[in-house]
C-alpha positions as CSV (number, residue, x, y, z in Angstrom):
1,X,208.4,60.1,103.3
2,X,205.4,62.7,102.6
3,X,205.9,63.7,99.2
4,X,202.3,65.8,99.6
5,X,204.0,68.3,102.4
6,X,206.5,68.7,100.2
7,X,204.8,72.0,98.8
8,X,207.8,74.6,98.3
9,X,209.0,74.8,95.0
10,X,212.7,76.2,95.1
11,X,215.5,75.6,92.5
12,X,219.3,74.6,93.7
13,X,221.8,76.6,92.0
14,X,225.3,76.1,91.0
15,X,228.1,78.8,90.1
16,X,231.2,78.7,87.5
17,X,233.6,81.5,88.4
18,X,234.5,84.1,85.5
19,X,236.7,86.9,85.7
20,X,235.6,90.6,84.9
21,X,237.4,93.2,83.5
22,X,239.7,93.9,86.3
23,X,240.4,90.3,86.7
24,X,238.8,89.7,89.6
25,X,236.1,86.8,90.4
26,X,232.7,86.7,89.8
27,X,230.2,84.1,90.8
28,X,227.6,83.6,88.0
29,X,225.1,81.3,89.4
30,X,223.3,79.2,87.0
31,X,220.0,76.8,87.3
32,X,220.8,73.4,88.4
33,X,217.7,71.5,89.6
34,X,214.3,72.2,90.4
35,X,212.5,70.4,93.3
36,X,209.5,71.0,96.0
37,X,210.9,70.8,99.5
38,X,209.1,71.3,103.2
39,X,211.2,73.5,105.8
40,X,211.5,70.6,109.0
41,X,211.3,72.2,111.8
42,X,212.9,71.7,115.0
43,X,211.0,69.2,116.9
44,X,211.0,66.5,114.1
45,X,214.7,67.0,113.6
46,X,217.0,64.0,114.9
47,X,219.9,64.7,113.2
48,X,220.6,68.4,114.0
49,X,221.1,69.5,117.4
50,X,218.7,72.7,118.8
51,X,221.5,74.9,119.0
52,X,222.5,74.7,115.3
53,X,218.8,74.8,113.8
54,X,217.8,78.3,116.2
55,X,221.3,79.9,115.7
56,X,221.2,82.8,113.3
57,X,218.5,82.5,111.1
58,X,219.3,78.8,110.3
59,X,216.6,75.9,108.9
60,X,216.4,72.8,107.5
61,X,214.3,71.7,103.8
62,X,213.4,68.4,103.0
63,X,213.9,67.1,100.0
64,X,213.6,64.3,97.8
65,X,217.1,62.5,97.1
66,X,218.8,63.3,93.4
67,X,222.4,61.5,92.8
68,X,223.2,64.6,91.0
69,X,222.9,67.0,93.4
70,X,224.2,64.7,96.2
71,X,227.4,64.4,94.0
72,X,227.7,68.6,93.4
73,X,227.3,68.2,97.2
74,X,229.8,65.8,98.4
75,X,232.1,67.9,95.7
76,X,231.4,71.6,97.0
77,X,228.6,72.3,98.9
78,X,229.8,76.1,99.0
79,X,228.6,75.9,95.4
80,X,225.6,74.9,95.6
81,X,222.8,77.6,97.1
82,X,219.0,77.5,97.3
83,X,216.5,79.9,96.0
84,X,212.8,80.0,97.0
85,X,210.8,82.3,95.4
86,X,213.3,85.6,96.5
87,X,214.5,84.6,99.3
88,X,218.4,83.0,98.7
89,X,219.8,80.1,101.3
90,X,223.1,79.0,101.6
91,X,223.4,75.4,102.4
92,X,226.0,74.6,105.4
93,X,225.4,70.9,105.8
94,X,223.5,67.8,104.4
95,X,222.4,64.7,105.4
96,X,220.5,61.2,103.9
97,X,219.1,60.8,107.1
98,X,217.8,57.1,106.8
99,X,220.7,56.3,104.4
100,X,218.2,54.7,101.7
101,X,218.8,57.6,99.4
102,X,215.0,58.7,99.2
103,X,215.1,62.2,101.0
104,X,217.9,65.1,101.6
105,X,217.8,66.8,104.7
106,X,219.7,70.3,103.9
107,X,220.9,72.8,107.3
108,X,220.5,76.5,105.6
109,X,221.2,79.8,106.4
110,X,219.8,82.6,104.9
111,X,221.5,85.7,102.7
112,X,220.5,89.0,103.6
C-alpha cells in the first residue's frame, strides 16, 4: 500500500436515531473516524466489476484498515456515511481486498 497517495482527508460518520416532536425519526449523524483516503479508479480495481464502479455516480476510496470501523461495518453499513470536505457518500459495499487487514476498499455513491 501507498500511504503518500492517500491525500484526501474525509471523516466516516455514524448516526443514533432520535425522535422529534411528532415522533418520527431523525438521523443525527455524529463524527466517527478521521482518515486520508485516494478515490481508486476503475482500471486498478480487481474486486469491483466495470458496470458497478461507472453506474450512477458510483467510486471507490482507499483506505487504510481500522477494526473499528470494519466492525460498525460488518454491523450496518447503512450507518456509516463518508464526508469529504462537502461532498456526502454513502457507502454500498466494502472489501479487505488482500485480506491482511492493512487497506479498506469502500464502493460509494454519492448524495445529491
Amino acid at each position: 500500500m501507498r500511504v503518500g497517495l492517500m491525500r484526501t482527508p474525509i471523516t466516516f460518520e455514524t448516526y443514533t436515531e432520535t425522535r422529534d416532536s411528532l415522533g418520527q425519526p431523525v438521523k443525527d449523524w455524529q463524527y466517527h473516524l478521521k482518515a486520508f483516503a485516494r478515490p481508486v479508479h476503475e482500471n486498478q480495481m480487481r474486486f469491483w466489476s466495470a458496470a458497478q464502479v461507472q453506474a450512477e455516480g458510483k467510486m471507490v476510496w482507499e483506505t487504510r484498515y481500522s477494526s473499528g470501523l470494519f466492525d460498525k461495518l460488518k454491523a450496518d453499513v447503512e450507518a456509516v456515511r463518508i464526508k469529504e470536505g462537502s461532498r456526502i457518500f454513502e457507502i454500498e459495499g466494502y472489501i479487505d481486498p488482500d485480506e491482511r487487514k492493512k487497506r479498506l476498499h469502500l464502493l460509494v455513491k454519492e448524495v445529491l
